[in-house]
N, C-alpha and C positions, 0 to 999 in steps of 0.2 A: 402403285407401290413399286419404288425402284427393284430390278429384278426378282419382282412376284407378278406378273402382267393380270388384270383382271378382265376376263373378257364384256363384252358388251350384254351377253343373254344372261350373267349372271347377276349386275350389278342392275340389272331390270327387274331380273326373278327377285331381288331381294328386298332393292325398294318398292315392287308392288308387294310383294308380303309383307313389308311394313306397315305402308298405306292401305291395305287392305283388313290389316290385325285391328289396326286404330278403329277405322272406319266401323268395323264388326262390332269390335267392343261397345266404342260409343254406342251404338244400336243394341246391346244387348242389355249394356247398363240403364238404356231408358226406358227398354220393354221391362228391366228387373224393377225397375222403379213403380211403375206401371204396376204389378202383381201386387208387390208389397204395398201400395195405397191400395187396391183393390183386399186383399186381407186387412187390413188395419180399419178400414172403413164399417164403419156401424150399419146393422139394417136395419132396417126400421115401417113401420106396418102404419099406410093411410090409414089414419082415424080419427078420432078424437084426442086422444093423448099425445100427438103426434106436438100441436101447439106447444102444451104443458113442456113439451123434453125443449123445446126452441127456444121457449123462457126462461130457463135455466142455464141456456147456453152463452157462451161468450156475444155479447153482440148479437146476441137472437139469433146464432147461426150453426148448423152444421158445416165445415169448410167439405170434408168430402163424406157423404150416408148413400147410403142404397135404397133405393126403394122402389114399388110394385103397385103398379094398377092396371087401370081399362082406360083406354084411348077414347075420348070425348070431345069434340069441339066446343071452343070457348060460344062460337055464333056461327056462321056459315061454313058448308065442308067444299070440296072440291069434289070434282065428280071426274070420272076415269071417262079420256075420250071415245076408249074402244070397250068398256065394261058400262053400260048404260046404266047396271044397279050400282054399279061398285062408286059407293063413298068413302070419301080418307081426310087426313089433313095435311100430310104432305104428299107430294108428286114431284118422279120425278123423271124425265124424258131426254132418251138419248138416242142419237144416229150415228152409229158409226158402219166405217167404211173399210173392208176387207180386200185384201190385194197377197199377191204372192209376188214378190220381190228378188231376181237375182243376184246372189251372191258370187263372186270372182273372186273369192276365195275359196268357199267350198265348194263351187260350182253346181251351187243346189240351188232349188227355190222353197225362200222362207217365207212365212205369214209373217207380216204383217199389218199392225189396223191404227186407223185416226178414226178421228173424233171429231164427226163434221157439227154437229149441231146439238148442242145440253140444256135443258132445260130446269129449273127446280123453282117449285112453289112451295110454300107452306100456308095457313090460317092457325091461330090464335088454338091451342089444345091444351089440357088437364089432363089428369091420373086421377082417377075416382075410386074409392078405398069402398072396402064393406060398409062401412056408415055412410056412404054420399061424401067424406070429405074429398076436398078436392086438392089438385098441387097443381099449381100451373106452370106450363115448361116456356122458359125460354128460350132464345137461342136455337130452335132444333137444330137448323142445317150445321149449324156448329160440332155437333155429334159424332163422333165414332162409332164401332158397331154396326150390325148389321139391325136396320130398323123399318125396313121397306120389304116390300112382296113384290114380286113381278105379277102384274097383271096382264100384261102384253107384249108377248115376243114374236117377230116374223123376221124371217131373213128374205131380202130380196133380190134373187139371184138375175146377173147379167145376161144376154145371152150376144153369141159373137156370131162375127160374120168373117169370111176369109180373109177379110184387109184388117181387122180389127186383129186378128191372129198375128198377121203378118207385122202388126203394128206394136203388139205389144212383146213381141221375141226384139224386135229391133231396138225399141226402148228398157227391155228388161222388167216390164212391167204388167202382173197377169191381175186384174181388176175380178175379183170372185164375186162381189154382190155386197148390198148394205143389210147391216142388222136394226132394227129398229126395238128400241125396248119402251115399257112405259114402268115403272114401280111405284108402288104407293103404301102409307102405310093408313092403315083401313080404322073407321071408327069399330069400336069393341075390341079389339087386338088387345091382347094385354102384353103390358109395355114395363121394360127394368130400365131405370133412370140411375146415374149415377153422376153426381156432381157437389154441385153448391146449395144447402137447402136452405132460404130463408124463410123466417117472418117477419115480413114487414109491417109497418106503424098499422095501418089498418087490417090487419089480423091477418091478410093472405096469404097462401103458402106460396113459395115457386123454386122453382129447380133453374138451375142456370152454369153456365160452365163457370168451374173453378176459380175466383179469381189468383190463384198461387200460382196456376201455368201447368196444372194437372188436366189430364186427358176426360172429356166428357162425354158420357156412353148414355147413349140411346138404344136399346138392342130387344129384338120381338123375341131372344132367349131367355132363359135364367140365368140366377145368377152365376152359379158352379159352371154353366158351358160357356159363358163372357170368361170365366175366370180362366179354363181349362183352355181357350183361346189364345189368353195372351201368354200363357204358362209355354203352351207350346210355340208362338212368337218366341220368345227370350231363348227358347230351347234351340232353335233354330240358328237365334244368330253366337249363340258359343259352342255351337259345332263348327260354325264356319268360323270363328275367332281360333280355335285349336287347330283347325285344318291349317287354316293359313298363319298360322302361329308355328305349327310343323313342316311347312313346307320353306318358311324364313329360317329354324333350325338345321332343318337340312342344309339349305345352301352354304351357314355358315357353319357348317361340319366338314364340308366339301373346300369351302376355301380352306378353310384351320387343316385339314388334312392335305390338300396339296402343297400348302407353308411349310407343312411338318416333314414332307419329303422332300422338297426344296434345299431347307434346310442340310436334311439328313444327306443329301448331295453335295451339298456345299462342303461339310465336315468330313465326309470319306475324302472326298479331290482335297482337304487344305491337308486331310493326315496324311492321303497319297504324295505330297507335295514334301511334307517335313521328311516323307520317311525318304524321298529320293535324292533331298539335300543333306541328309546326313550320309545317304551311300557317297555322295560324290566328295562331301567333307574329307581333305588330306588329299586324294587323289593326285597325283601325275599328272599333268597336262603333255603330254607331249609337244614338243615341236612341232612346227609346220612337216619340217623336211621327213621325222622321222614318223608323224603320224600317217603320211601317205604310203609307207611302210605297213598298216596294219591292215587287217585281215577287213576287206572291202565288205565281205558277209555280214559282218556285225556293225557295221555303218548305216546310221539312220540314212531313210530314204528320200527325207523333205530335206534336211539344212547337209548333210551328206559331213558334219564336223564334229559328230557326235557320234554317240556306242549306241544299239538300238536297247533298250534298257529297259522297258515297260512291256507286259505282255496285256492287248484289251481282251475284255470280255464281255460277251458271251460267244465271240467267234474263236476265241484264243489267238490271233494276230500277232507279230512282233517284226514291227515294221518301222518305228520312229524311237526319235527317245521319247522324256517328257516333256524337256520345255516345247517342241514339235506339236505333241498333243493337246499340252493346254490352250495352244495358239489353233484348235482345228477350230473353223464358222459354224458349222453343224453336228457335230459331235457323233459323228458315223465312219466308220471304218473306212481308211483309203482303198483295200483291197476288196473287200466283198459289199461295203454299203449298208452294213449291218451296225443298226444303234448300240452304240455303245453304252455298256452300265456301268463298268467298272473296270477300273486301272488296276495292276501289279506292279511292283518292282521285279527286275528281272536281275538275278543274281548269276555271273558267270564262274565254272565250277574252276 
């Protein structure tokens, strides 16, 4: 903006607070979505009657219901490498790798970690209701939620040697050890399903993600603590949507306020300016020959062909005239170097 200059930290501060307002929101409005199916969603109890409500329904379907049983494999389970009883139907196994990494900015060392190697299984599983009825799930890995136990956790720490020390200050890189996990979610667990309920032609129930593009929950909680989960998600991201919603206000408080005195500069120097062309309006010019006749004291200091006329402030100075003044580079007093805020006219008695 011609003569309003925007610096570079501000018009960064402003477009990351925009980009980051967007970014929040979208994420708040899809977690808020998220609750609101999660309320609106019908629960409903394996059993017998469960058919009957499917038959009734559009297309034999519920698009999104809740429901609650006990984890059963449809035929073979999988077994935990490192729990020799521990049976489940899914598993799932990860290596990762722990390191402390130097930062040359803050001149710390920060965690952190990759992900050397993932593994995930599943077999064929049901929800089995008090009557034996069954729902069979598909899609698990598809799931959201927390739906897996750890069964097996070790961390395996490095150990160093003087040139490994030496090697890793040199490369900025401190290798702390790998974690290894195994989780699994275990037959008889009882399991909250949330998605797509059908029955299909040959009578069978199954649970399956959404097809509308709604989130599907597998979770070894209830339902009120899935619900009180995402509740607190959503919550999270419009705190951060109003932080950085407030901190984009601010800046533009900060520029509208420094325009506003800009401004308000600009309008004292144009009224200081009419008020010293109407002093000089009429006036005398003297001659060449008899102006060098006047009193040398009250001769500007810069153009040396004018009256010194103006007194600045806040040093109180009266050293030039005006047009002298309006023509200074820097706006600071020739005598003490003191910024100048404000012009007078200077009236001789």
């Amino acid at each position: 903006m011609e003569g309003f200059p925007v610096s570079i930290t501000e018009v960064l501060c402003l477009g990351a607070s925009v980009t980051l307002s967007s970014i929040c929101y979208y994420m708040y409005k899809k977690s808020r979505t998220k609750v609101d199916r999660l309320e609106d969603a019908p629960h409903l109890s394996i059993n017998g009657k469960l058919k009957s409500v499917l038959k009734i329904s559009a297309e034999n379907c519920l698009r999104y219901a809740v429901i609650e049983g006990t984890v059963q494999p449809v035929g073979e389970t999988l077994k935990s490498q490192f729990q020799k009883d521990t049976v489940g139907v899914l598993q799932k196994y990860m290596l990762r790798e722990h390191k402390l990494v130097w930062n040359g900015l803050s001149h710390t060392w920060v965690d952190s970690e990759r992900v050397l190697h993932y593994r995930a299984n599943a077999v064929p599983f049901m929800l089995v209701g008090a009557d034996n009825t069954v729902v069979k799930i598909l899609d698990p890995l598809q799931a959201g939620g927390v739906h897996t136990e750890i069964t097996y956790e070790k961390f395996h720490q490095v150990n160093y040697g003087l040139g490994d020390i030496l090697g890793q200050y040199l490369s900025g890189e401190k290798l702390k050890g790998q974690l290894e996990t195994e989780e699994m979610l275990k037959v008889g667990s009882t399991l909250t399903g949330i998605g797509e309920l059908v029955l299909s032609p040959d009578g069978a129930l199954t649970l399956q993600p959404p097809s509308d593009g709604c989130q599907f929950f597998l979770s070894v909680a209830d339902f009120d603590t899935l619900k009180g989960e995402q509740e607190s998600t959503s919550a999270r991201w419009k705190t951060l949507v109003v932080v950085f919603a407030a901190v984009g206000t601010a800046v533009l408080l900060w520029l509208g306020r420094r325009c506003y005195l800009r401004l308000k500069l600009r309008w004292e120097r144009e009224r200081a300016r009419r008020d010293f062309e109407k002093r000089r309006t009429g006036e005398f010019v003297a001659p060449q020959e008899e102006a060098a006749e006047e009193d040398m004291e009250n001769t500007c200091l810069i153009c040396f062909s004018r009256p010194r006329d103006c007194i600045l402030l806040d040093c109180g100075h009266v050293c030039f005239c005006h047009d002298c003044y309006r023509a200074l580079p820097d706006g600071l007093c020739p005598i003490c170097r003191q910024t100048i805020s404000r012009v007078l006219p200077l009236y001789y008695a």
